[in-house]
PDB file of N, CA, C and O in Angstrom, chain B, residues numbered from 101:
ATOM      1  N   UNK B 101      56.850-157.148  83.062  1.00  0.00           N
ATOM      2  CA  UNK B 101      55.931-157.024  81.959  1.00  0.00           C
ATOM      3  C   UNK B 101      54.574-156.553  82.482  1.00  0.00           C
ATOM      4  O   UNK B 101      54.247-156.692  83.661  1.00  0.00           O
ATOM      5  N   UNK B 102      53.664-155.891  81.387  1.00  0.00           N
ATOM      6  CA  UNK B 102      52.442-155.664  81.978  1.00  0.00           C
ATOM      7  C   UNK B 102      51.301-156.272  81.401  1.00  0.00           C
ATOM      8  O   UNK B 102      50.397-155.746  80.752  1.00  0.00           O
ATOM      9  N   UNK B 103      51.548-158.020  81.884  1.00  0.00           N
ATOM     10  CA  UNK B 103      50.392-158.761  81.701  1.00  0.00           C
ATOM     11  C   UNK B 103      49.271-158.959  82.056  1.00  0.00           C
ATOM     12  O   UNK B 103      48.393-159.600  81.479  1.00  0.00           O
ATOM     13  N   UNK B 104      49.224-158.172  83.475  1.00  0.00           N
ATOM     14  CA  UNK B 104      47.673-158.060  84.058  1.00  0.00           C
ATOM     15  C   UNK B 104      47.213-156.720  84.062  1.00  0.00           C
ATOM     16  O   UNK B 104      47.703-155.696  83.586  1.00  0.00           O
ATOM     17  N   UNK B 105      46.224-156.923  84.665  1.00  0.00           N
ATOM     18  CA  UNK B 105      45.353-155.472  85.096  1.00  0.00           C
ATOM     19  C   UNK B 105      46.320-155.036  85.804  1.00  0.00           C
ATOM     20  O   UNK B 105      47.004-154.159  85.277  1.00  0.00           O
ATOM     21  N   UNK B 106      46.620-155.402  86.925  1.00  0.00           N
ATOM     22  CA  UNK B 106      46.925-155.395  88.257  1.00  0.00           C
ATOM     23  C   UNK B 106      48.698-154.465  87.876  1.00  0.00           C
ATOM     24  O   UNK B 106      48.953-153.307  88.206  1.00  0.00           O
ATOM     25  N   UNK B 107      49.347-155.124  87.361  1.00  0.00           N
ATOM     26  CA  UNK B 107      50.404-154.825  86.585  1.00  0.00           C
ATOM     27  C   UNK B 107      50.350-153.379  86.082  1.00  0.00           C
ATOM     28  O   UNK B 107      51.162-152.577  86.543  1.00  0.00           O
ATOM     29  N   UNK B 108      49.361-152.950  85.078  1.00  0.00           N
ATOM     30  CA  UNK B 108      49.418-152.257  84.145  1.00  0.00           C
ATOM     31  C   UNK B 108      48.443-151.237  85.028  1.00  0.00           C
ATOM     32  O   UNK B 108      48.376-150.117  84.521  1.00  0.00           O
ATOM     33  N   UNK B 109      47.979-151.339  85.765  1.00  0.00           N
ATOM     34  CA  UNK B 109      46.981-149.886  87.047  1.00  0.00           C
ATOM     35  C   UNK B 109      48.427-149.435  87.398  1.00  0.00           C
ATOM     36  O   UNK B 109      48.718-148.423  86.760  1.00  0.00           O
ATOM     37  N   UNK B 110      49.265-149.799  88.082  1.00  0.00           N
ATOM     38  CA  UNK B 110      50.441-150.162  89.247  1.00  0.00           C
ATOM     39  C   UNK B 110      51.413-149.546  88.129  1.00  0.00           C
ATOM     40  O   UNK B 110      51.309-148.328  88.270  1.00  0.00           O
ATOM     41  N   UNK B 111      52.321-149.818  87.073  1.00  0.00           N
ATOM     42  CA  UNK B 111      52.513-148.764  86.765  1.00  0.00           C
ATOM     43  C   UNK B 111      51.852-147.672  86.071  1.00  0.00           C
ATOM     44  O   UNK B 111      52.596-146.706  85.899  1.00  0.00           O
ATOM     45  N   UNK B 112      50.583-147.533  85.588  1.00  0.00           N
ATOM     46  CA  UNK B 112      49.875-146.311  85.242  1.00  0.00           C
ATOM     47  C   UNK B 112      50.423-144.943  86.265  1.00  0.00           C
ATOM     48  O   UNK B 112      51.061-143.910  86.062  1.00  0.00           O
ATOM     49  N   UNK B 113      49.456-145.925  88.026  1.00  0.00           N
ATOM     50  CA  UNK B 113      49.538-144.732  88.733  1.00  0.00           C
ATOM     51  C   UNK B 113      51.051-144.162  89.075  1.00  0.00           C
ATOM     52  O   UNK B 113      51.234-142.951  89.200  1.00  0.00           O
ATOM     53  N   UNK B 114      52.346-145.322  89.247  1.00  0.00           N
ATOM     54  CA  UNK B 114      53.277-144.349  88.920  1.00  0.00           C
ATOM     55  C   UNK B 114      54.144-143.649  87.856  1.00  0.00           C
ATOM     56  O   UNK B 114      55.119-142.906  87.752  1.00  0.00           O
ATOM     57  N   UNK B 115      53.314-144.251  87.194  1.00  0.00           N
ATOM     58  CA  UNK B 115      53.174-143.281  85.659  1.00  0.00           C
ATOM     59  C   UNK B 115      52.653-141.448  85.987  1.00  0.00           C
ATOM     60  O   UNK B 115      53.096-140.401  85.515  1.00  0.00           O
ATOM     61  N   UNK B 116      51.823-141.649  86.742  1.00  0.00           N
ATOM     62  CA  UNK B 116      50.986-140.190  86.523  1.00  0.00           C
ATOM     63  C   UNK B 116      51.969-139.862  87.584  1.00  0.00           C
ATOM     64  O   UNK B 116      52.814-139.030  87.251  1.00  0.00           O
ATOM     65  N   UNK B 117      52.042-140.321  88.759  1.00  0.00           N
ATOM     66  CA  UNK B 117      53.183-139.489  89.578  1.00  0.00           C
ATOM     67  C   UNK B 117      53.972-138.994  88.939  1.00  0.00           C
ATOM     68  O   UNK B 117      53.767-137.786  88.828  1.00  0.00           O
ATOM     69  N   UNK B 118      54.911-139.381  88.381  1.00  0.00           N
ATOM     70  CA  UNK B 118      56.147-139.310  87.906  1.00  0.00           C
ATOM     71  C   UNK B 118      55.971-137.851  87.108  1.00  0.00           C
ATOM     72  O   UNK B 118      56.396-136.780  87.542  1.00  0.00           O
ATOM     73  N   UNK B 119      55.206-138.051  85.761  1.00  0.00           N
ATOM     74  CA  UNK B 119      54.900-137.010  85.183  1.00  0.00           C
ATOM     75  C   UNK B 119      53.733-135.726  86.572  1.00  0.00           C
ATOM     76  O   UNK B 119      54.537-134.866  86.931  1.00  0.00           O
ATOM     77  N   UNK B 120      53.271-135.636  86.806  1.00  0.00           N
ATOM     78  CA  UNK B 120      52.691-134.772  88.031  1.00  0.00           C
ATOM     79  C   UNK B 120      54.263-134.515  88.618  1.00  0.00           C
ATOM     80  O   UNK B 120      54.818-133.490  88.223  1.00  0.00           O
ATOM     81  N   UNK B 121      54.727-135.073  89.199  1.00  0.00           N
ATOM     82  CA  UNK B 121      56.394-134.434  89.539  1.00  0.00           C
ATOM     83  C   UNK B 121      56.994-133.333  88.705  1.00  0.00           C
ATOM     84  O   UNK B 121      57.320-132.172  88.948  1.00  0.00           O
ATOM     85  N   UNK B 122      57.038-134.307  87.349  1.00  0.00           N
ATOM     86  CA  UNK B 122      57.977-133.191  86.221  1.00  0.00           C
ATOM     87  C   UNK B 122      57.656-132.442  86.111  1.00  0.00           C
ATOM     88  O   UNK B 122      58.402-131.480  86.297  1.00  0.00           O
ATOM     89  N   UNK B 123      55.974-132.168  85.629  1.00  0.00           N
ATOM     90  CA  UNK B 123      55.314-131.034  85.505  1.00  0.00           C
ATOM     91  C   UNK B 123      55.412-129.739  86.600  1.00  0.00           C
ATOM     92  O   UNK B 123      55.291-128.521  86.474  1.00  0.00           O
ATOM     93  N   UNK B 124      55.587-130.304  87.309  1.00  0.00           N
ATOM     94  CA  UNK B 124      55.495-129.185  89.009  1.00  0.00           C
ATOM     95  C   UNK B 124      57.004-128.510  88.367  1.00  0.00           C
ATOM     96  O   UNK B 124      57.060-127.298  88.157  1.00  0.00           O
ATOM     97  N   UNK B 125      58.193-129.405  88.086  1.00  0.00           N
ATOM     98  CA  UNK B 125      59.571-129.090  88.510  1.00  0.00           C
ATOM     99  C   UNK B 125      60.209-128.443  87.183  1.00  0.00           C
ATOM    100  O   UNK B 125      61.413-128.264  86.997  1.00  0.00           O
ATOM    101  N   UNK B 126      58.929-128.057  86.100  1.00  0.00           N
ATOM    102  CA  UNK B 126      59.430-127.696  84.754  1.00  0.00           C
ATOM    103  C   UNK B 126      58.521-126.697  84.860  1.00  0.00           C
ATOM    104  O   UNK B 126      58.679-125.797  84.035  1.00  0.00           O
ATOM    105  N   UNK B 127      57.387-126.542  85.810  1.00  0.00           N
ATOM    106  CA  UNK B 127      56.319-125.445  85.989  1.00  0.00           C
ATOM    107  C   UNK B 127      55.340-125.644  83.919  1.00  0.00           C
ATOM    108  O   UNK B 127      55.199-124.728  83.109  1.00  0.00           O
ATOM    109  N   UNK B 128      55.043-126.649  83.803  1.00  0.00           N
ATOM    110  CA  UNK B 128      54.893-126.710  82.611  1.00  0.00           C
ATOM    111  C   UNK B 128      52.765-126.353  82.979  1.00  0.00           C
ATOM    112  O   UNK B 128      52.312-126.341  84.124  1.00  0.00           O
ATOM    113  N   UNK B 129      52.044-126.162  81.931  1.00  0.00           N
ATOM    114  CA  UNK B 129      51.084-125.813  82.402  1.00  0.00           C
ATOM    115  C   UNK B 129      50.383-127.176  81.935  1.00  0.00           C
ATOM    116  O   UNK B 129      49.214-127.253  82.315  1.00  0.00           O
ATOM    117  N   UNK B 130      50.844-128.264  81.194  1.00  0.00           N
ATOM    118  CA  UNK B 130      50.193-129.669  81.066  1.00  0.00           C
ATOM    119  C   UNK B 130      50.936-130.560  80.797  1.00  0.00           C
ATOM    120  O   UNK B 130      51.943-130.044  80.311  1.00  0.00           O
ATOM    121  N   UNK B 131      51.028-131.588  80.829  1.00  0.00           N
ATOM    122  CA  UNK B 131      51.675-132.583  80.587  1.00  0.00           C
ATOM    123  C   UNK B 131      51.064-134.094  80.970  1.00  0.00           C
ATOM    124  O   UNK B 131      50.910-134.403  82.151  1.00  0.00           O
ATOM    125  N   UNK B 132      50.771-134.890  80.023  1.00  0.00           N
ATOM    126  CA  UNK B 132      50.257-135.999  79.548  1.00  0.00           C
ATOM    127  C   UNK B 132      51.035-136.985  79.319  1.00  0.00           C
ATOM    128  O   UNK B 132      52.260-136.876  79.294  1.00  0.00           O
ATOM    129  N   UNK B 133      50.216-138.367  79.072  1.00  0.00           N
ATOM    130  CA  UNK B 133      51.333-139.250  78.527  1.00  0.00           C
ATOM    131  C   UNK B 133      51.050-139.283  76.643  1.00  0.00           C
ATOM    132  O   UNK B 133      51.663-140.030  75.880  1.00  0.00           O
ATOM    133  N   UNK B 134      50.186-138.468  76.307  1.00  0.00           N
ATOM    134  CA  UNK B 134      49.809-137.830  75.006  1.00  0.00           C
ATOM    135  C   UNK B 134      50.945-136.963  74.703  1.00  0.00           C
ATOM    136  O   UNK B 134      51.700-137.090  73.739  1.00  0.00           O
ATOM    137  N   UNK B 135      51.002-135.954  75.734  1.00  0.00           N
ATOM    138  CA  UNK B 135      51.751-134.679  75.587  1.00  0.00           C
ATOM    139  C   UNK B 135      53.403-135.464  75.178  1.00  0.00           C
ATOM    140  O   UNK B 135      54.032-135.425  74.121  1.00  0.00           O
ATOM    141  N   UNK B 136      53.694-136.059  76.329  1.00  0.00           N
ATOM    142  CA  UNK B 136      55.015-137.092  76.250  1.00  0.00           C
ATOM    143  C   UNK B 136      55.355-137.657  74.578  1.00  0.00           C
ATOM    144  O   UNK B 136      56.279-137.192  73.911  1.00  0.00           O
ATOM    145  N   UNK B 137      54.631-138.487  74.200  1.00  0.00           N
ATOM    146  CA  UNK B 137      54.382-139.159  73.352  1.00  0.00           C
ATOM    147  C   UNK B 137      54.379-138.874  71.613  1.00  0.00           C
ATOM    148  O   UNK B 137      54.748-139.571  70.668  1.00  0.00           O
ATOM    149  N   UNK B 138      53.784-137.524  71.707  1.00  0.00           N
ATOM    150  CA  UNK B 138      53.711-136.331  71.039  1.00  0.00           C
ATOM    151  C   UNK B 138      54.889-135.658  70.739  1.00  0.00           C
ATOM    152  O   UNK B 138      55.485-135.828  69.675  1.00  0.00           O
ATOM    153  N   UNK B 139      55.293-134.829  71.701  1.00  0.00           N
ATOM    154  CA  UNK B 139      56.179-134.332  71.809  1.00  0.00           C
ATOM    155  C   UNK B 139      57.322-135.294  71.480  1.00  0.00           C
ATOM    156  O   UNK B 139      58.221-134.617  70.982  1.00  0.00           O
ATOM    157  N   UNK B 140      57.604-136.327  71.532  1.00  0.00           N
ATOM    158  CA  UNK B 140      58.869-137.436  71.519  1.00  0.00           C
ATOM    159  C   UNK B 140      58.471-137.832  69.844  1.00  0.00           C
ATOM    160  O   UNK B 140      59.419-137.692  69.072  1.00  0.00           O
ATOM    161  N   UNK B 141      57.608-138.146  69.440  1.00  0.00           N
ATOM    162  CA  UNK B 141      57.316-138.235  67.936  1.00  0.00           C
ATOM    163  C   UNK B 141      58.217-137.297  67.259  1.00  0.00           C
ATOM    164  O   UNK B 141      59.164-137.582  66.526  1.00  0.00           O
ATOM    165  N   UNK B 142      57.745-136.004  67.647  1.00  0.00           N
ATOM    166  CA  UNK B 142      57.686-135.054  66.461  1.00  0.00           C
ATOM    167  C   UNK B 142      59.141-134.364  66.898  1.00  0.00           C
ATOM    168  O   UNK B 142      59.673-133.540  66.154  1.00  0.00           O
ATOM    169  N   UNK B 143      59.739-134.767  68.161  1.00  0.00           N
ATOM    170  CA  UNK B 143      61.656-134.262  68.435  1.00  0.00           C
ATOM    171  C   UNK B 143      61.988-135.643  67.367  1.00  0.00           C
ATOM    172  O   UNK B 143      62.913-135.220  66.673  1.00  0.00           O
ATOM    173  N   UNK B 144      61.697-136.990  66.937  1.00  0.00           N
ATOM    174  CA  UNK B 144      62.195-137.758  66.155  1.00  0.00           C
ATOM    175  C   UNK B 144      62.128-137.913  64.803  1.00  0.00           C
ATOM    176  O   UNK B 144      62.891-138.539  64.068  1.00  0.00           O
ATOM    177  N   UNK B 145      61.022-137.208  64.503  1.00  0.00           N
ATOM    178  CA  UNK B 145      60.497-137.163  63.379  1.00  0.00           C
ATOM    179  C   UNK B 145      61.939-135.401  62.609  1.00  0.00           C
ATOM    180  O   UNK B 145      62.585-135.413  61.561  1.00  0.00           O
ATOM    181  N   UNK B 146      61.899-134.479  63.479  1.00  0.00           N
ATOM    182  CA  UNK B 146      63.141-133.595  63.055  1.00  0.00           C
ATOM    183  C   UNK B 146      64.426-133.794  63.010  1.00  0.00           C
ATOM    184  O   UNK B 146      65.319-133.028  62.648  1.00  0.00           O
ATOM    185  N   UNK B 147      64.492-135.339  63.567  1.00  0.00           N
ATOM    186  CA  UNK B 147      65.789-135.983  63.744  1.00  0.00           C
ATOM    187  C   UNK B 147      65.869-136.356  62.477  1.00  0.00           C
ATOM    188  O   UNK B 147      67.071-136.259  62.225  1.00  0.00           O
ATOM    189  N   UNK B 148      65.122-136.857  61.175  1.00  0.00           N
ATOM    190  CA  UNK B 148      64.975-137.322  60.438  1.00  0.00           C
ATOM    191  C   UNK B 148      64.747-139.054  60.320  1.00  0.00           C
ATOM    192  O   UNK B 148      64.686-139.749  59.306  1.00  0.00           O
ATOM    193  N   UNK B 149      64.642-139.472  61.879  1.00  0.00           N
ATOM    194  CA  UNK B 149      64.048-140.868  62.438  1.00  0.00           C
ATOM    195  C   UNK B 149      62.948-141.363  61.178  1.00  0.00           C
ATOM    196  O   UNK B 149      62.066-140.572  60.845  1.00  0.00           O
ATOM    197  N   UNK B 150      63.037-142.471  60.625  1.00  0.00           N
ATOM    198  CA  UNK B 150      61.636-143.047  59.622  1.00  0.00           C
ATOM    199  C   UNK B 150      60.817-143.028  60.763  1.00  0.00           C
ATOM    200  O   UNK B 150      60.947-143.267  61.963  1.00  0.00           O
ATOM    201  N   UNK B 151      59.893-142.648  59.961  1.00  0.00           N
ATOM    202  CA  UNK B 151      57.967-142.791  60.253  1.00  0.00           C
ATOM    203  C   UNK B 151      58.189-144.615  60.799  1.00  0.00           C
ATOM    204  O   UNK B 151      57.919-144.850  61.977  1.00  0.00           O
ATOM    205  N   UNK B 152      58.531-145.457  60.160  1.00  0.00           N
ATOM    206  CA  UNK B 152      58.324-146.578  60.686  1.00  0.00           C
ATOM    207  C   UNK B 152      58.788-147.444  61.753  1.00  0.00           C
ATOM    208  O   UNK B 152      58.405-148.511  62.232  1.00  0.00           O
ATOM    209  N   UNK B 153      60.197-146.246  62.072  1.00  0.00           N
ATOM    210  CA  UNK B 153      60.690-146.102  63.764  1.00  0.00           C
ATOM    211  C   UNK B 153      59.733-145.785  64.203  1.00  0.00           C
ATOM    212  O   UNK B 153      58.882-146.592  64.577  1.00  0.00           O
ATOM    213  N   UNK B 154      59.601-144.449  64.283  1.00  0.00           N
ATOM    214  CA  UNK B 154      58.758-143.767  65.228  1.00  0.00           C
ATOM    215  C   UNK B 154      57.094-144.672  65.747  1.00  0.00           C
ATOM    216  O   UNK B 154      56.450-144.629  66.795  1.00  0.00           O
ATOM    217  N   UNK B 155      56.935-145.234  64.774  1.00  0.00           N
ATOM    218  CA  UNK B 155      55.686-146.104  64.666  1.00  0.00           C
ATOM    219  C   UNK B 155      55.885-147.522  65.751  1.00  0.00           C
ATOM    220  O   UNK B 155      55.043-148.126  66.416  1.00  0.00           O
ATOM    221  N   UNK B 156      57.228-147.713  65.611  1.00  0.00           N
ATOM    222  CA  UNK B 156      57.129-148.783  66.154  1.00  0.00           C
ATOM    223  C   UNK B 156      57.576-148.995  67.607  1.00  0.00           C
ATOM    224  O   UNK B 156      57.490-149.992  68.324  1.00  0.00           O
ATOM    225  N   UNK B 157      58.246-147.367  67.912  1.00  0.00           N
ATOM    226  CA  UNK B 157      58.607-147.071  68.969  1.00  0.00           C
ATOM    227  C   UNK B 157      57.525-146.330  69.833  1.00  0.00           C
ATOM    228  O   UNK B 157      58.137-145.889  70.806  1.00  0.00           O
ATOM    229  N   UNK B 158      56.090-145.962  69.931  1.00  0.00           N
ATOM    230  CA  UNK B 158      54.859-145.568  69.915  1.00  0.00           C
ATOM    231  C   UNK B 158      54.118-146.802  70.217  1.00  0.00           C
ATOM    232  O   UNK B 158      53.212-146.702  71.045  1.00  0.00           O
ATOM    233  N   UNK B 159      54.381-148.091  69.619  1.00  0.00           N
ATOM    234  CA  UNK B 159      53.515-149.506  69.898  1.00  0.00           C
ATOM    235  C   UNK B 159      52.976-149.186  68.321  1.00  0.00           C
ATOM    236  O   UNK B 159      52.109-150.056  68.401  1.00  0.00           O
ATOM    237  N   UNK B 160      52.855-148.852  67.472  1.00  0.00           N
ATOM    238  CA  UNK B 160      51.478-148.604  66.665  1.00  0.00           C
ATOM    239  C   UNK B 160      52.150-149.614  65.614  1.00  0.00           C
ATOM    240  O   UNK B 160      53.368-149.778  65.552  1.00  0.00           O
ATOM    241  N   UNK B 161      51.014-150.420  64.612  1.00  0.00           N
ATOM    242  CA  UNK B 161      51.295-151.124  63.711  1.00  0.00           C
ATOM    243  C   UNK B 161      51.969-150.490  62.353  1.00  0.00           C
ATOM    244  O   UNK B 161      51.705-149.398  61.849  1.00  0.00           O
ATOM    245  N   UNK B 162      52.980-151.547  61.865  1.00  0.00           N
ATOM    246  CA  UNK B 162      53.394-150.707  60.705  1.00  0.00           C
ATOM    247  C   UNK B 162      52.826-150.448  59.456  1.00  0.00           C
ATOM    248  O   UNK B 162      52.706-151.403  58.688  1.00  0.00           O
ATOM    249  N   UNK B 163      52.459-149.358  59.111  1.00  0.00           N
ATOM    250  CA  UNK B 163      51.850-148.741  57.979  1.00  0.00           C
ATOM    251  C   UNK B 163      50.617-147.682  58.661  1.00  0.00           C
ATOM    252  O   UNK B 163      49.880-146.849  58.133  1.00  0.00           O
ATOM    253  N   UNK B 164      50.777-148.134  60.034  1.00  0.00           N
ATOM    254  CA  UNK B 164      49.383-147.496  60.860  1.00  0.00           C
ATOM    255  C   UNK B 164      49.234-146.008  60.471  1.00  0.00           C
ATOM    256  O   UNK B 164      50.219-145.280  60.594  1.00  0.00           O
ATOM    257  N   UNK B 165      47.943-145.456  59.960  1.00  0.00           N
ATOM    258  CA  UNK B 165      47.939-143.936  60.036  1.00  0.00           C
ATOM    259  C   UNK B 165      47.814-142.783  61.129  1.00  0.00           C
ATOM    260  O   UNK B 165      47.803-141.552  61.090  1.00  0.00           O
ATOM    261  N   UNK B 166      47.723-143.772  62.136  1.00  0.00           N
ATOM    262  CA  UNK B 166      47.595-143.147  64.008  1.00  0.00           C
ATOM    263  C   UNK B 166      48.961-142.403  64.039  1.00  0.00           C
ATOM    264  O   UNK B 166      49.099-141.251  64.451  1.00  0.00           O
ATOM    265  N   UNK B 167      49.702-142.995  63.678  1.00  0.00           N
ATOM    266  CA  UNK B 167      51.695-142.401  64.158  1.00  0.00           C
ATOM    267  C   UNK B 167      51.718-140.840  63.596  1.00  0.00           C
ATOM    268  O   UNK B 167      52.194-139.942  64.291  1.00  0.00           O
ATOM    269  N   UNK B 168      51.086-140.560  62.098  1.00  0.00           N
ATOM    270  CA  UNK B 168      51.158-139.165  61.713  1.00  0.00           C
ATOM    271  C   UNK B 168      50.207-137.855  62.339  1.00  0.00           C
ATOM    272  O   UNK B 168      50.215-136.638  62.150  1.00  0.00           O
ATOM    273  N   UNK B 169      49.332-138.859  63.247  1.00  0.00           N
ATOM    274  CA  UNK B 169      48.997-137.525  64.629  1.00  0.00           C
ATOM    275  C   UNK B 169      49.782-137.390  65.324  1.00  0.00           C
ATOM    276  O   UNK B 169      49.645-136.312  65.901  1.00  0.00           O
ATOM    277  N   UNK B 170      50.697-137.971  65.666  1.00  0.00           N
ATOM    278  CA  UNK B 170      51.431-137.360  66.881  1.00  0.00           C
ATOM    279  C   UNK B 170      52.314-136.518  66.372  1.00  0.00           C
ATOM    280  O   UNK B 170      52.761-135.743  67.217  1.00  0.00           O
ATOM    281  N   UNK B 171      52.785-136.365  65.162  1.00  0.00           N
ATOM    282  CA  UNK B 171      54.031-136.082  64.195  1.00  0.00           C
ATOM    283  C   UNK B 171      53.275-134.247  64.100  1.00  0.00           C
ATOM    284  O   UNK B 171      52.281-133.796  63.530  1.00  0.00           O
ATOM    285  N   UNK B 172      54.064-133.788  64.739  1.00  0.00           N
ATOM    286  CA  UNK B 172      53.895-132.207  63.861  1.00  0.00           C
ATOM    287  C   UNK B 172      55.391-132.047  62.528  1.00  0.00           C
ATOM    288  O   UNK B 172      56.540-131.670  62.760  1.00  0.00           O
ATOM    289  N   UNK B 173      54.933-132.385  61.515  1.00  0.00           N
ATOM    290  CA  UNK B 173      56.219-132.216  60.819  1.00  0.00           C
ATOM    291  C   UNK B 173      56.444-130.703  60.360  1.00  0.00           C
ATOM    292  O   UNK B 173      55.526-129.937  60.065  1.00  0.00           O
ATOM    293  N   UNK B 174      57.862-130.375  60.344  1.00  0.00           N
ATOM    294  CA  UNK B 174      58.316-129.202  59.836  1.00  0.00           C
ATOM    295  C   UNK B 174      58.296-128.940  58.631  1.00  0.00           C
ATOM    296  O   UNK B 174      58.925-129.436  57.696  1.00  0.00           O
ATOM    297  N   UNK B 175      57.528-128.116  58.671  1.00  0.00           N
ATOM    298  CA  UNK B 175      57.580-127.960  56.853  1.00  0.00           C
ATOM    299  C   UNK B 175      58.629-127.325  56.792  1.00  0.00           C
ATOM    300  O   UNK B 175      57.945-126.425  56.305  1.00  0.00           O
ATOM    301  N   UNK B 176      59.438-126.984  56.804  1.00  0.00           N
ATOM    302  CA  UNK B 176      60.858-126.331  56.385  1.00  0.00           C
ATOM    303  C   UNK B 176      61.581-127.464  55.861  1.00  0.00           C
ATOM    304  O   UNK B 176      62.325-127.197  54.917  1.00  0.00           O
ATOM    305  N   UNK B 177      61.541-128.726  56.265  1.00  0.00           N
ATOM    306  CA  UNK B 177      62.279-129.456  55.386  1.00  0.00           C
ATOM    307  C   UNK B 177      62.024-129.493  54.018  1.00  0.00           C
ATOM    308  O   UNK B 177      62.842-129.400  53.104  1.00  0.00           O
ATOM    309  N   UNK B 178      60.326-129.694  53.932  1.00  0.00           N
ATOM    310  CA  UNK B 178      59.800-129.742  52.588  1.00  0.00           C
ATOM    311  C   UNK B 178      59.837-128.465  51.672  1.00  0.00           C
ATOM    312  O   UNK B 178      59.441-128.340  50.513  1.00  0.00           O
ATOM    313  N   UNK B 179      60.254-127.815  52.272  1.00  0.00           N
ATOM    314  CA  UNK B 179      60.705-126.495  51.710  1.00  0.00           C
ATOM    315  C   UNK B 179      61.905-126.487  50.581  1.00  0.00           C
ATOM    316  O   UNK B 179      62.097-126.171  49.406  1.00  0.00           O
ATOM    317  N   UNK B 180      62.609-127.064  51.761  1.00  0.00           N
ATOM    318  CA  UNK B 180      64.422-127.576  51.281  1.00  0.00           C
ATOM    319  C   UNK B 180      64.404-128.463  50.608  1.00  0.00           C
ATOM    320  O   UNK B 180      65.478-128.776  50.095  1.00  0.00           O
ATOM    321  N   UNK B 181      62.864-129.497  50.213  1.00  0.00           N
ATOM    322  CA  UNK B 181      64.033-130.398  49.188  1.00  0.00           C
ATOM    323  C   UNK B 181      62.731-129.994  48.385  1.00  0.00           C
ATOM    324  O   UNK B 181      62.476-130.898  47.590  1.00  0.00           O
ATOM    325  N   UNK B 182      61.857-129.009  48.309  1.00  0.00           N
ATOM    326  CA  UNK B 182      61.546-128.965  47.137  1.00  0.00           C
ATOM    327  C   UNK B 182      62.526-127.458  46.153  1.00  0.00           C
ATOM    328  O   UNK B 182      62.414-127.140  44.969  1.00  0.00           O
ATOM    329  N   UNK B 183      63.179-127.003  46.959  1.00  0.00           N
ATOM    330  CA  UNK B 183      64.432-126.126  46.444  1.00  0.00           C
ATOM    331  C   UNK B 183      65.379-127.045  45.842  1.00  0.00           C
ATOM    332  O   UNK B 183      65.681-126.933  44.654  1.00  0.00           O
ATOM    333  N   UNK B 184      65.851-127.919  46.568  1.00  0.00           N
ATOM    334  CA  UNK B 184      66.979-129.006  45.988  1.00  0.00           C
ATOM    335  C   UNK B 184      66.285-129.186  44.916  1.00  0.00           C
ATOM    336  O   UNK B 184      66.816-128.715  43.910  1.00  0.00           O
ATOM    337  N   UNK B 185      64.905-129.895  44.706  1.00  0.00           N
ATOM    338  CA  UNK B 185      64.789-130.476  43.355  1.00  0.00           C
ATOM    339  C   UNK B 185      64.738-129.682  42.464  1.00  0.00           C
ATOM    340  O   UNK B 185      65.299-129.954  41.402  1.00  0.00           O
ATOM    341  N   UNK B 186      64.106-128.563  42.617  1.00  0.00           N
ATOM    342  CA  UNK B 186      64.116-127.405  41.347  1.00  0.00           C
ATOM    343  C   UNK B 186      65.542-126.662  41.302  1.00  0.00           C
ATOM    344  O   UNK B 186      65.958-125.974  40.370  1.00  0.00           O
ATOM    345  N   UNK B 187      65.937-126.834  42.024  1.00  0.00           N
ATOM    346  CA  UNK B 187      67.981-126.269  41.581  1.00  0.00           C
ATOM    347  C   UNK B 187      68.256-127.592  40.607  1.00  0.00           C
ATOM    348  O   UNK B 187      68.630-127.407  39.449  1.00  0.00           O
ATOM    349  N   UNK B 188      68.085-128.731  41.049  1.00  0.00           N
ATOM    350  CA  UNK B 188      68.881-129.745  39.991  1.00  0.00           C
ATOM    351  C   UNK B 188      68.586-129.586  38.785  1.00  0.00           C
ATOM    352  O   UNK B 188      69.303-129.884  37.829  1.00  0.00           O
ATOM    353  N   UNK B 189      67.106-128.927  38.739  1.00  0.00           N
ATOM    354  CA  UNK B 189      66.541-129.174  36.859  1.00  0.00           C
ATOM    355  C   UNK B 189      67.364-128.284  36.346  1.00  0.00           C
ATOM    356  O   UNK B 189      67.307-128.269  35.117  1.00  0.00           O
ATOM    357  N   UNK B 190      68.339-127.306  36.951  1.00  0.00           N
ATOM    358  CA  UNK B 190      69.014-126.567  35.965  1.00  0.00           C
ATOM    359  C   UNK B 190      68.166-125.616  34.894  1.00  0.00           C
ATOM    360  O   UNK B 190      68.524-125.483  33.724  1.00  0.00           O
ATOM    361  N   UNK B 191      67.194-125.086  35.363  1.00  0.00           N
ATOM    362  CA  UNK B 191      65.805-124.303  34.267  1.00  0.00           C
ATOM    363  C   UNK B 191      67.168-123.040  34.214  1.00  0.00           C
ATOM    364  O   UNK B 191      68.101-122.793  34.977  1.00  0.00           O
ATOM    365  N   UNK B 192      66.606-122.333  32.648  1.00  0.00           N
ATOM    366  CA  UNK B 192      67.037-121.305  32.664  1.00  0.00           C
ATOM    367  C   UNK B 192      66.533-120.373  33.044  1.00  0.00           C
ATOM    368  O   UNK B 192      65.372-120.767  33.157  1.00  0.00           O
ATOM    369  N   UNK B 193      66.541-119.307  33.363  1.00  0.00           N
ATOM    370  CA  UNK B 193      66.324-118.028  34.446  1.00  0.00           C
ATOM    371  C   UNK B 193      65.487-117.092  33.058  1.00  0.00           C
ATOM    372  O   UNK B 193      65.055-115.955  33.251  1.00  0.00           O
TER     373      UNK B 193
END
């Protein structure tokens, strides 16, 4: 667990190793534990994962409005179900 300082420095710094590794071995031009974090949101959020997974898998409280920064959502879904809903009304042409 990371109940102390001492704890939570200790894995930080091999936190940043780790990512400083990947980055070298993916030649990526940044990578964060933002970037990480981010990026893992918004691959779950296209999964169709609830916002209140993703929230709680992030640490963030539920209902928190912090979780929908990390979220780049696709608007193409909202595309698709605002097509679905206007196909159901059956309008005439």
């Amino acid at each position: 667990m990371l109940d102390s300082y001492a704890h939570y420095r200790l894995f930080y710094n091999q936190w940043s190793q780790a990512l400083k590794k990947i980055k070298e071995i993916l030649g990526l031009p940044e990578l964060s534990t933002y970037w990480a974090r981010h990026t893992w949101a918004t691959i779950a959020a296209s999964l169709d994962i609830p916002k209140e997974t993703i929230a709680a898998a992030l640490g963030h409280e539920l209902g928190n409005s912090i979780t929908s920064i990390y979220i780049d959502y696709d608007l193409r879904k909202v595309d698709t179900a605002n097509r679905l809903v206007i196909d159901s009304l059956h309008l005439p042409s």
